[in-house]
Phi, psi and omega in degrees: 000113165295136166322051215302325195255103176278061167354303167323290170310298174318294173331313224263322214286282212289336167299308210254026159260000156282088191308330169301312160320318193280306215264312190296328200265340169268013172201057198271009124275356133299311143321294185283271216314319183305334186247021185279312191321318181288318153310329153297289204303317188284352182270003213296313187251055168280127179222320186283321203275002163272298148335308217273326174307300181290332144359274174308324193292120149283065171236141220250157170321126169078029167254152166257138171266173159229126185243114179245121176109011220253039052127234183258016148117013191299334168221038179268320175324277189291326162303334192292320197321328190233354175275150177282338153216123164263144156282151192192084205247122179213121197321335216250160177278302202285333154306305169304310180328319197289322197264346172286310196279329165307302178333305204281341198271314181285343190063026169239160200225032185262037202206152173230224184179152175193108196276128171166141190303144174276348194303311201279348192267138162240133164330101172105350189236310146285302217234160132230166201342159154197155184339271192271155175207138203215141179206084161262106196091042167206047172276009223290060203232130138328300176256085181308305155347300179271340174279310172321303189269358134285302150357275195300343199292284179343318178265113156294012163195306194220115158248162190229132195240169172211134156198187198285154171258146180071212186260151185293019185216154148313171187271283208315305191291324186295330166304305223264024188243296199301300164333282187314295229244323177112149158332276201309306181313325182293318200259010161239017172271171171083192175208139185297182193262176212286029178262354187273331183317289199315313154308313188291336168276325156324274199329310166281015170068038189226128172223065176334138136319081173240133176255138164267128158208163172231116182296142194249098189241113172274185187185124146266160184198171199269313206207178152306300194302324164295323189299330191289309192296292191307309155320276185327316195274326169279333203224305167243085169278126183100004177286131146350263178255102192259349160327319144338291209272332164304291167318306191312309202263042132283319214254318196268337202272163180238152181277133183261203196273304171319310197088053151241173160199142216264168200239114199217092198255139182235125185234136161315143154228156221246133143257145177263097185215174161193173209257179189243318207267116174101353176263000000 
């Protein structure tokens, strides 16, 4: 079929007009070790938006995963329970640390880790093949193309992919990124959405399964000031003026029975997946 779009290209066009993308993606463990205390922390009560992620995932007892991208361990944790072995790769150390200790806290011990960028990692040499392979919320690669199809290289039945449908913020949060960050700077954050994988897999004769659904994601916090405190350490380390971000979780959060108050964000989302056999 001719091409009309090159999916691929277009991707590479909209990664490298960002400089922050561009910077994240050549040193993306100096990025995540500065956020992994923050990355536990915004991830510590995902409890729904996790459920809803295994939910899709079909994986069966005594297969081994490979979780690319598997950040401090949200769903690597619960899958070790019933795979016979999980992998577990992620460039920054200081993210496995966190997922190391999760492991130990869950008591399994069925699992290994392995810090490196997938851009550097090879098949058969660093990592080999597995059942399954999962990359949810890491699709963040310059050349999507060549990462995708080491993904599919990498499974021997399935890889499952997660990433956003539509634009990557609600309109209230995409207000409090332009307040923090500026117009321009905003609209160059993020990454487009799961319709370019989903092409860019069209192209390579891989003709994914996609479900749309909205993922539920929560965040408790003791206060405004800690959620404000907890946003900056995740997103702007080292911000300042924090009045923005004060004003936002002023506006957004609800108080529960306890007096916490929870944060309850609902995003569209892609789930992706195929099957190896038979396609």
């Amino acid at each position: 079929m001719h091409r009309i779009i090159d999916w691929n290209e277009l991707w590479k066009a909209i990664y490298a007009s960002s400089p922050d993308r561009v910077e994240k993606g050549r040193e993306p463990a100096a990025h995540w070790n500065r956020r992994a205390a923050a990355y536990r922390r915004a991830t510590r009560d995902e409890r729904r938006a996790t459920e809803q992620e295994l939910a899709v995932l079909d994986t069966r007892p005594g297969e081994t995963v490979l979780d690319v991208g598997a950040g401090t361990g949200r769903l690597a944790v619960p899958i070790a329970r019933t795979a016979a072995h999980v992998t577990a790769l992620d460039p920054s150390e200081g993210m496995l640390a966190v997922l190391r200790e999760q492991m130990a806290a869950a008591g399994w011990t069925n699992y290994s880790c392995l810090q490196k960028r997938w851009e550097d990692t090879v098949i058969g040499r660093d990592v080999e093949p597995h059942d399954v392979v999962i990359a949810a919320f890491s699709l963040g690669f310059y050349d999507l193309a060549t990462a995708l199809e080491k993904l599919d290289a990498a499974a021997r039945r399935a890889v499952y992919l997660f990433w956003h449908a539509g634009e990557w913020r609600d309109p209230d949060e995409m207000a409090l990124y332009r307040a923090v960050f500026g117009e321009e700077a905003t609209m160059r954050k993020g990454y487009p959405d799961y319709i370019y994988p989903v092409n860019i897999l069209h192209d390579a004769g891989i003709y994914p399964n996609v479900r749309i659904y909205h993922a539920v994601w929560d965040a408790v916090y003791d206060s405004v000031e800690d959620a404000a405190r907890a946003w900056a350490a995740m997103h702007n380390p080292g911000m300042d003026d924090l009045s923005p971000v004060r004003d936002y979780f002023a506006k957004t959060l609800q108080r529960d029975g306890a007096g916490k108050y929870i944060e309850t964000t609902v995003r569209p989302t892609a789930a992706v997946w195929w099957e190896k056999e038979g396609r």
